[in-house]
ChimeraX commands (.cxc) that place a marker at each C-alpha (Angstrom):
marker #1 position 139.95,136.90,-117.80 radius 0.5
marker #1 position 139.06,140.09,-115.76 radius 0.5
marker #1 position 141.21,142.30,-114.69 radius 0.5
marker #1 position 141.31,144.11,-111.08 radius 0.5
marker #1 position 143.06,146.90,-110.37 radius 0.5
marker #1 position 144.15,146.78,-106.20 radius 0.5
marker #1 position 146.79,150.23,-105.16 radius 0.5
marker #1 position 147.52,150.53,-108.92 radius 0.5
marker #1 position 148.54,147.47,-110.09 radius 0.5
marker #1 position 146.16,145.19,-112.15 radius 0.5
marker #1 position 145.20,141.54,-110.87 radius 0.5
marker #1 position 143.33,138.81,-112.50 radius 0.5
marker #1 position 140.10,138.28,-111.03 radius 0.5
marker #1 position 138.26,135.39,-111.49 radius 0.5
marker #1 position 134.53,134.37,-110.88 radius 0.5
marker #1 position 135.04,132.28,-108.03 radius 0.5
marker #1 position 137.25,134.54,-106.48 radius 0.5
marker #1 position 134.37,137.21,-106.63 radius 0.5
marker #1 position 132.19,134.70,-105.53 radius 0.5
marker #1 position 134.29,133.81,-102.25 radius 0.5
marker #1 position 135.12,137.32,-101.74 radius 0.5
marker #1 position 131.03,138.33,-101.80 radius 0.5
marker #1 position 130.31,135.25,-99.60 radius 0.5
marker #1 position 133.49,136.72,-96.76 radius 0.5
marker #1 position 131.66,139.81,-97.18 radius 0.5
marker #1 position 128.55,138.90,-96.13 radius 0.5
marker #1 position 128.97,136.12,-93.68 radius 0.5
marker #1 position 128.04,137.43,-90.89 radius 0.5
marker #1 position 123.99,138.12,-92.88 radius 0.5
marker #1 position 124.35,134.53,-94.29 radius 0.5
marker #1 position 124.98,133.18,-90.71 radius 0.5
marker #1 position 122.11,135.10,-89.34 radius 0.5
marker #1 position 120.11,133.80,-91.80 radius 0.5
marker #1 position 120.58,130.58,-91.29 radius 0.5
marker #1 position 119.71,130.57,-87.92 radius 0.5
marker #1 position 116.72,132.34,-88.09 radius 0.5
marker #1 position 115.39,129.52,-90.93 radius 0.5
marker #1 position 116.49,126.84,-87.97 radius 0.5
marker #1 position 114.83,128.92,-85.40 radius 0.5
marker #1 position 111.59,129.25,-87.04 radius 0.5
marker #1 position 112.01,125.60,-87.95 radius 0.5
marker #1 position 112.18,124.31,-84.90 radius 0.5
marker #1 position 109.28,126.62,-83.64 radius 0.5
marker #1 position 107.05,125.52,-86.50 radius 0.5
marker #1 position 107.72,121.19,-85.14 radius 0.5
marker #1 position 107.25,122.54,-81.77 radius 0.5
marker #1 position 103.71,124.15,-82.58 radius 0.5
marker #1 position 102.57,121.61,-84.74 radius 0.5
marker #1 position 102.84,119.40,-81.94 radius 0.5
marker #1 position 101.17,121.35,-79.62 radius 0.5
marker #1 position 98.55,121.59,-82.14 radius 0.5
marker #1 position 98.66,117.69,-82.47 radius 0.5
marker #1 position 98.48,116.93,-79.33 radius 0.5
marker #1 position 95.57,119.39,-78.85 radius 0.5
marker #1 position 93.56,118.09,-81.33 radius 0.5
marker #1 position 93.95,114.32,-80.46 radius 0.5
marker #1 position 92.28,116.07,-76.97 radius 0.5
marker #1 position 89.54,117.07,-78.81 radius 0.5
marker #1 position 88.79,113.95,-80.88 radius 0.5
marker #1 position 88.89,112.17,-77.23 radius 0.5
marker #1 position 86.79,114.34,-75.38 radius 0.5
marker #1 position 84.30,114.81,-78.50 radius 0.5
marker #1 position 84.09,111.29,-78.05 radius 0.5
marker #1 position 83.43,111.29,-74.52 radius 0.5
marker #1 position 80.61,113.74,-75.14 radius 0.5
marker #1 position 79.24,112.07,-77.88 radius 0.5
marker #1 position 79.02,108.48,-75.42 radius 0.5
marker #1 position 77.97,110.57,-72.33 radius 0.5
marker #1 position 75.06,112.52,-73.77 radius 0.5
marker #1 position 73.53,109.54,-75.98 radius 0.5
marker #1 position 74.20,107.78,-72.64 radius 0.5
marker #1 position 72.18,110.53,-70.44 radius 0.5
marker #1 position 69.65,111.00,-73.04 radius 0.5
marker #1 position 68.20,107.38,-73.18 radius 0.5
marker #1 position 68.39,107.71,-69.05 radius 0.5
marker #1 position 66.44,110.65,-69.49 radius 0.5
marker #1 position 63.67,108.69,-71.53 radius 0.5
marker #1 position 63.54,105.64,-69.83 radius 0.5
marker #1 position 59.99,104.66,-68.36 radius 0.5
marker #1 position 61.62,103.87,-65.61 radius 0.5
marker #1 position 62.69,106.82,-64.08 radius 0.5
marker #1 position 60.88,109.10,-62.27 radius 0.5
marker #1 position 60.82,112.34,-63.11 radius 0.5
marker #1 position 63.24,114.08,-60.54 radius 0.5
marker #1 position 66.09,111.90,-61.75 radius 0.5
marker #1 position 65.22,112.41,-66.12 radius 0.5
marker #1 position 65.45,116.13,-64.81 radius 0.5
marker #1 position 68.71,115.79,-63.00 radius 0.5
marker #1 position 69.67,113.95,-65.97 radius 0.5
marker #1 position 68.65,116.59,-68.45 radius 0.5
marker #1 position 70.53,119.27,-66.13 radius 0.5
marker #1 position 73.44,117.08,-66.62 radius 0.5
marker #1 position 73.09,116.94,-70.42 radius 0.5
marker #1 position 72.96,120.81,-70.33 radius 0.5
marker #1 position 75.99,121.34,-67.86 radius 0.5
marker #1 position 77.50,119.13,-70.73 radius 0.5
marker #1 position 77.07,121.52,-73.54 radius 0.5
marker #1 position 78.00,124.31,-71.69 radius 0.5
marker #1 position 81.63,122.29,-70.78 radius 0.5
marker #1 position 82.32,121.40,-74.25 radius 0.5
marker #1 position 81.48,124.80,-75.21 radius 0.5
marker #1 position 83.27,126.55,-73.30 radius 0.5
marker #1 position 86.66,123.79,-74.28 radius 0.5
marker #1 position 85.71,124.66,-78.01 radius 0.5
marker #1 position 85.94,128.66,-77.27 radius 0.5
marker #1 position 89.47,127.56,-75.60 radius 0.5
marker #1 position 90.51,125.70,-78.75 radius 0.5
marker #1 position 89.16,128.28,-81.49 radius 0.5
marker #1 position 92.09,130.96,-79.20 radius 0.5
marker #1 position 95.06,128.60,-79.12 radius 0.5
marker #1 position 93.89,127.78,-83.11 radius 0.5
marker #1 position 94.27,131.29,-83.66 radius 0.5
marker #1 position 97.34,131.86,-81.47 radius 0.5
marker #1 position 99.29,129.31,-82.99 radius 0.5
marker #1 position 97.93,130.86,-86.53 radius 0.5
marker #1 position 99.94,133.85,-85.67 radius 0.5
marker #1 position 103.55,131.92,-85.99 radius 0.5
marker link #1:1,2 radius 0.2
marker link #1:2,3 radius 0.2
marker link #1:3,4 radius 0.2
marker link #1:4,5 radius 0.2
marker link #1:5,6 radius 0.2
marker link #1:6,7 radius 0.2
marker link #1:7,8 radius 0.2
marker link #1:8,9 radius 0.2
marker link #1:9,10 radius 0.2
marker link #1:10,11 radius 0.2
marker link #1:11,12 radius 0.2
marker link #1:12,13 radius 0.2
marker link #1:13,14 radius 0.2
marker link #1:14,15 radius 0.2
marker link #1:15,16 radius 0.2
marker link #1:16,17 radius 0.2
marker link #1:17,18 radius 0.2
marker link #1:18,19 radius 0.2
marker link #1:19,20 radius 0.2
marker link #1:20,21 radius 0.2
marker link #1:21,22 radius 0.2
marker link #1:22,23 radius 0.2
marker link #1:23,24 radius 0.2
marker link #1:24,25 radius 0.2
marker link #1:25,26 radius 0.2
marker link #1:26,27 radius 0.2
marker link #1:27,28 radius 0.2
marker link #1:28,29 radius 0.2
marker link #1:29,30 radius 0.2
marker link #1:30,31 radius 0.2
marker link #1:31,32 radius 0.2
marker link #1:32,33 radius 0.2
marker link #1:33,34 radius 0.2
marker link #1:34,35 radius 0.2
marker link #1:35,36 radius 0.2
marker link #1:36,37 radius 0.2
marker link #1:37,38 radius 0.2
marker link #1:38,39 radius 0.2
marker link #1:39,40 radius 0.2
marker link #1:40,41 radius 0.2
marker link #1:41,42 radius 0.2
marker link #1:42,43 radius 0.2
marker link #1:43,44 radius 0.2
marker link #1:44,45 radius 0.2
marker link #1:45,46 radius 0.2
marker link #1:46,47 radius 0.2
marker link #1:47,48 radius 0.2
marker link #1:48,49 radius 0.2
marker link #1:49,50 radius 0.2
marker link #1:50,51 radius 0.2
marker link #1:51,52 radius 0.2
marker link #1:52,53 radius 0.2
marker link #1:53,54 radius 0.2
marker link #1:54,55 radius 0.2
marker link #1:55,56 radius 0.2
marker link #1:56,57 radius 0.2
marker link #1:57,58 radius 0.2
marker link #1:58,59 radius 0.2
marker link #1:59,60 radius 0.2
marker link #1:60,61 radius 0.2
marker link #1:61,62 radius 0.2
marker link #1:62,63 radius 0.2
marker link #1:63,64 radius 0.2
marker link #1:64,65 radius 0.2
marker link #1:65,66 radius 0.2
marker link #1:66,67 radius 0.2
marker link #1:67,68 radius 0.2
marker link #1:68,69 radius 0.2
marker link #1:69,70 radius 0.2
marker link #1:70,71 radius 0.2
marker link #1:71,72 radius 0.2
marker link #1:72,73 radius 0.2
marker link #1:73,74 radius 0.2
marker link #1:74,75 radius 0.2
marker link #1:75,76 radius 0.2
marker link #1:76,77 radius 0.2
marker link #1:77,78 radius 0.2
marker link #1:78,79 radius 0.2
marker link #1:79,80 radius 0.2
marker link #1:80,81 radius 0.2
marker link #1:81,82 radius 0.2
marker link #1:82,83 radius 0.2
marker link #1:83,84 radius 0.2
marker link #1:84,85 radius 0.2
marker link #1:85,86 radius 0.2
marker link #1:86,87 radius 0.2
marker link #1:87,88 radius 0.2
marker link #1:88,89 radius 0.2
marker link #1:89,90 radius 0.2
marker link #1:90,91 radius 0.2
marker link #1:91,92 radius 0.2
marker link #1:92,93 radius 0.2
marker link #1:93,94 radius 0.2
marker link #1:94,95 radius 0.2
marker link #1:95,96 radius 0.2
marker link #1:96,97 radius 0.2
marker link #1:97,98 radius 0.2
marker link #1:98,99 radius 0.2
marker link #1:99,100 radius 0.2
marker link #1:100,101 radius 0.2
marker link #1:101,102 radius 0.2
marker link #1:102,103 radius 0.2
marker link #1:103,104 radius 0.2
marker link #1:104,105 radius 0.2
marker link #1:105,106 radius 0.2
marker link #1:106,107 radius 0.2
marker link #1:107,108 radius 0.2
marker link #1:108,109 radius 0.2
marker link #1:109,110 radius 0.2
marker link #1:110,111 radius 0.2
marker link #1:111,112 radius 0.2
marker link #1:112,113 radius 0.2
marker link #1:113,114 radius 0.2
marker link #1:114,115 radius 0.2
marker link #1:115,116 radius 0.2
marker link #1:116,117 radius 0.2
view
């Protein structure tokens, strides 16, 4: 067994009374620790649901797209339409793109926002 010496005298010290003595010491870091990994925790479920949720969005309106254009398209080509309306519908097709473009740009920031955490 160790031996301590505390205002001259000498005092058995034990591992686990090291042990508890380090862990008093630092308590206060250990507690701040801890609450920073449940902090960060709790950030990272609340992103990935955000990010989730986002991308169940996307898969819906990528789907929408997909239906409205093929829809649009074979308006455009029917035989039956004259040629004001395939060009409105062409227009359409175009304004389209430029919507789900634009939503894509929007997802590619929050991607890399939420990358940041």
């Amino acid at each position: 067994m160790d031996k301590k010496i505390v205002k001259g005298e000498m005092q058995p010290v034990s591992p686990k009374l090291v042990i508890v003595q380090g862990i008093v010491q630092n308590l206060p870091e250990i507690l701040g620790t801890i609450k920073e990994i449940y902090v960060l925790n709790k950030k990272e479920q609340l992103f990935g649901r955000v990010l989730q949720s986002r991308l169940d969005e996307l898969n819906i309106n990528k789907e929408n797209f997909k239906v409205l254009v093929e829809g649009l398209t074979e308006l455009s080509k029917s035989e039956n339409t004259d040629n004001e309306t395939k060009v409105f519908y062409r227009d359409m097709i175009k304004a389209l793109f430029e919507i789900f473009t634009t939503n894509m740009r929007s997802s590619q920031e929050i991607s890399t926002y939420l990358k940041e955490f």
